[in-house]
C-alpha positions, 0 to 999 in steps of 0.5 A: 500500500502506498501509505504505509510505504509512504510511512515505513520507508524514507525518501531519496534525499536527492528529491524536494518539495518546494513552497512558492510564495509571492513574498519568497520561496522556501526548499527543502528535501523530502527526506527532511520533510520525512523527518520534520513530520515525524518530529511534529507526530512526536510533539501531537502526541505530547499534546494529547493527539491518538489514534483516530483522532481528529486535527482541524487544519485552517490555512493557506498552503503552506510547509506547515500544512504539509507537516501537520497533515503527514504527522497525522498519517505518522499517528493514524489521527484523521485531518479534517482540512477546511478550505479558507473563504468557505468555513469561518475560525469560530468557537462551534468549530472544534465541537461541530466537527469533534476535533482534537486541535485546530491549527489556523493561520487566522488570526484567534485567541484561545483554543486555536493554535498558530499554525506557524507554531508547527516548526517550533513543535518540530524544533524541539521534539525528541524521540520517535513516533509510533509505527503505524500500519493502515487497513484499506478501511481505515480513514486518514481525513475528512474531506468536504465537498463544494457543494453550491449550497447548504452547510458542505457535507463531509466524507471519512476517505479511506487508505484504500481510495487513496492508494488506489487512486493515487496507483491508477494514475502512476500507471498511466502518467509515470511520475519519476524522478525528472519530473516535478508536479506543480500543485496550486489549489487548496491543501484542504482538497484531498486530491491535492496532497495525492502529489506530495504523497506520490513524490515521497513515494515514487520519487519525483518533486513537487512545487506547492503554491497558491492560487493568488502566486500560481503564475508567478510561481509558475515561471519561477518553478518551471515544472513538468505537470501542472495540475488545474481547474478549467478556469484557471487554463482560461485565465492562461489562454488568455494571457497568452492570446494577448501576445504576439508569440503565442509559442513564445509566451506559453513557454514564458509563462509554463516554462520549458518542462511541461510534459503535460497539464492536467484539468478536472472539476469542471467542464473544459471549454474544447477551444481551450484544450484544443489551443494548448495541445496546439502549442505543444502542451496537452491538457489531459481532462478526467473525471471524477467526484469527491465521492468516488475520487478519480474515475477516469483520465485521458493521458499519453497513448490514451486521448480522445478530445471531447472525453473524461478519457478511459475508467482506470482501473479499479473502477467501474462505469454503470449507465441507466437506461437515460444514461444516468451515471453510478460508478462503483469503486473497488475501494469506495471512499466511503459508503455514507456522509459524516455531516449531511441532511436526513436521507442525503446518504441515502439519495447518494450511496447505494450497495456495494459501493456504488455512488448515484453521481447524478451525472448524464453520460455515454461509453463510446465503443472503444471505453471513453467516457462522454459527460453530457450534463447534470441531471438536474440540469436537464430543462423540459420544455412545455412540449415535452422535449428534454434540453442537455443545457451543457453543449449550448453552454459550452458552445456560448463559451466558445467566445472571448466574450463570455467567460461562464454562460448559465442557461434557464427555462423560464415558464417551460416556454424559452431559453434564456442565457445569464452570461459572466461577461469576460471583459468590462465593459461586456462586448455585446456584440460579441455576445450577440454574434455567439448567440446567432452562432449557437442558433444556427448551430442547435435544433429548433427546441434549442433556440436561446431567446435572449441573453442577459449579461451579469452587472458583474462577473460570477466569482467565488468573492460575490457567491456565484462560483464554487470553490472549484470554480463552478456556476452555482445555478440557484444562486445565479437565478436568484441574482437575476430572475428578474431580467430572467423572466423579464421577456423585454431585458437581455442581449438578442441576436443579431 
């Protein structure tokens, strides 16, 4: 297993784990990192830390985050990561979420502990820390979804979704030794410590930064995989359109080393992927849920454009007959909720297993998987016909103009498009030409009404976005029902 690899076997010294920051960057070898960990086990101990005990961690990424986080592997306790922006320091928290300590880097008195006060605890701890083995049922942290709405249910991942996970994609990517895996979104995604325990593991680096420092890090780091959400490959294209060299400023900004970028989350514009791959950096789309972890990946040998790519294995893809999703895990991250209404569970997990995505999707006949939407997110017309709004939203976002496009039904009878406008002020003539494309492109039944332009782009900041940078539907309806279903507002074709 590769936690318990990971715990028993000290990594080569000549690898390295290297922090970003916009005031300065800090190296150190991973078999430093090993040690250090081990040293601040022994000090969570001192402090009362056992066994399936709970460590709340609420901070930006940072050398301490890391610490704290393979110090609780070092003693079988469980971290429990809340993701800054989304949950609040308040005294409810430890009770809330029954932990033993809580480490934060926001400014607290009391209970709450300086999370910079974790290389003093590894300064002066003597001794070693216990030897831990994992089962593949036993839990190393509690993760939180993003979810759009409500209190964010939690989920007590186990060993064996971790190391299966984490083994699936080594198959298909070879991780080694001259690479260096560059990691940017919050520590508090469980996914993204899979990289730190992958480089102690197999041997390669890893570059930690923020998402505020990403592109400056960037250039500085010079990595050779770079791990992203949609959104934030939008932001580069960007960036790089706005240069003459096109060539010259992806390698200005990527570095030289890229061997590949990798995006999930969320749905990637096909202009997007297609713009990198162009210029020789491939953007390899999966999928995958907080519920299930990775459930497919395009990679080297392997990429079909349009796809989540190949299930990997110890997964399995099952579709209904309206294409419903279910995927079923040879090591299921777990098989309920920890925090989550009555019945949510229910609704979700099934036998064996099995997690209800609520995802629509086809297998085509070479085993590539095809997301078409959200079921919820399938519109009836009054006529009775059903509307995949995914495919209109994405053509919509084909245009520079139009950063995130929402569509709505309103009354059953049309479809109208709320669209984050891309620059400021909107360029409603584009918006409009991409409206007349998107007719002409879609059937009778798909005709888009009228656009109306957000008085502000959808960010994390006003509650529109998720954290993983994802349209929240309820809420962006509820900013603009009133020019939603106002037939007379909005952007129409021309």
């Amino acid at each position: 297993m590769i936690i318990n690899h990971v715990l028993a076997h000290p990594p080569e010294e000549n690898r390295r784990i290297r922090f970003v920051r916009l005031d300065g960057d800090e190296t150190i070898s991973l078999s430093d990192l090993y040690d250090m960990a081990g040293r601040v086990a022994v000090a969570l101990r001192g402090l009362g830390v056992r066994r399936a005990d709970r460590i709340g961690i609420l901070a930006a990424n940072c050398l301490e985050w890391v610490l704290l986080d393979l110090a609780a592997l070092r003693l079988g306790a469980v971290t429990a990561g809340f993701e800054p922006g989304k949950f609040d320091v308040d005294d409810s928290l430890p009770s809330r979420y029954d932990l033993k300590l809580l480490f934060t880097d926001r400014p607290r008195n009391g209970q709450f502990i300086p999370i910079a006060e974790v290389r003093r605890l590894a300064d002066e701890a003597t001794g070693r820390p216990p030897v831990i083995r994992y089962d593949p049922d036993d839990v190393t942290t509690l993760k939180f979804t993003s979810g759009s709405t409500g209190e964010p249910k939690a989920i007590a991942a186990t060993v064996g979704s971790i190391d299966g996970s984490i083994s699936a994609v080594q198959q298909v990517f070879d991780h080694g030794k001259n690479d260096d895996l560059f990691v940017f979104l919050p520590l508090s995604l469980l996914q993204q410590r899979y990289w730190i325990y992958s480089a102690l593991r197999f041997g390669h680096d890893v570059t930690v930064s923020t998402y505020e420092a990403a592109f400056p890090a960037l250039r500085r780091a010079e990595p050779t995989v770079v791990m992203g959400v949609p959104a934030f490959y939008e932001t580069a294209r960007k960036h790089i359109e706005a240069k003459p060299d096109h060539g010259k400023a992806a390698r200005q900004l990527f570095g030289d080393r890229i061997r590949y970028l990798w995006t999930g989350s969320a749905p990637a514009a096909a202009t997007t992927l297609r713009f990198f791959t162009d210029l020789g950096l491939p953007v390899y789309e999966g999928y995958g849920l907080n519920e299930t972890c990775i459930v497919s990946k395009n990679h080297p040998g392997a990429h079909r454009p349009g796809s989540v790519g190949k299930v990997l294995p110890g997964k399995q893809v099952l579709l209904d007959e309206d294409g419903l999703i279910s995927i079923r895990s040879e090591h299921p991250v777990n098989v309920r909720y920890e925090y989550a209404p009555p019945g949510e569970s229910e609704r979700v997990f099934g036998p064996d297993g099995l997690v209800r995505t609520g995802d629509l999707g086809h297998l085509d006949e070479d085993g590539y998987l095809f997301i078409l939407g959200r079921a919820d997110d399938v519109i009836v017309l009054g006529n009775g016909k059903k509307i995949i709004v995914r495919p209109l939203e994405e053509h919509m976002k084909q245009s520079p103009a139009i950063a995130e496009c929402v569509l709505f039904c309103p009354l059953q009878t049309q479809l109208v498009a709320v669209v984050s406008p891309a620059t400021e002020p909107a360029d409603e003539a584009a918006i409009a030409a991409q409206l007349a494309s998107a007719n002409a492109t879609f059937g009778h039944d798909e005709q888009i009404s009228r656009v109306v332009v957000a008085h502000r782009g959808f960010s994390i900041d006003n509650g529109l976005l998720t954290s993983q940078f994802k349209p929240k539907r309820k809420q962006i309806l509820a900013a603009y029902r009133a020019e939603v279903f106002n037939v007379g507002e909005g952007v129409h074709a021309r």
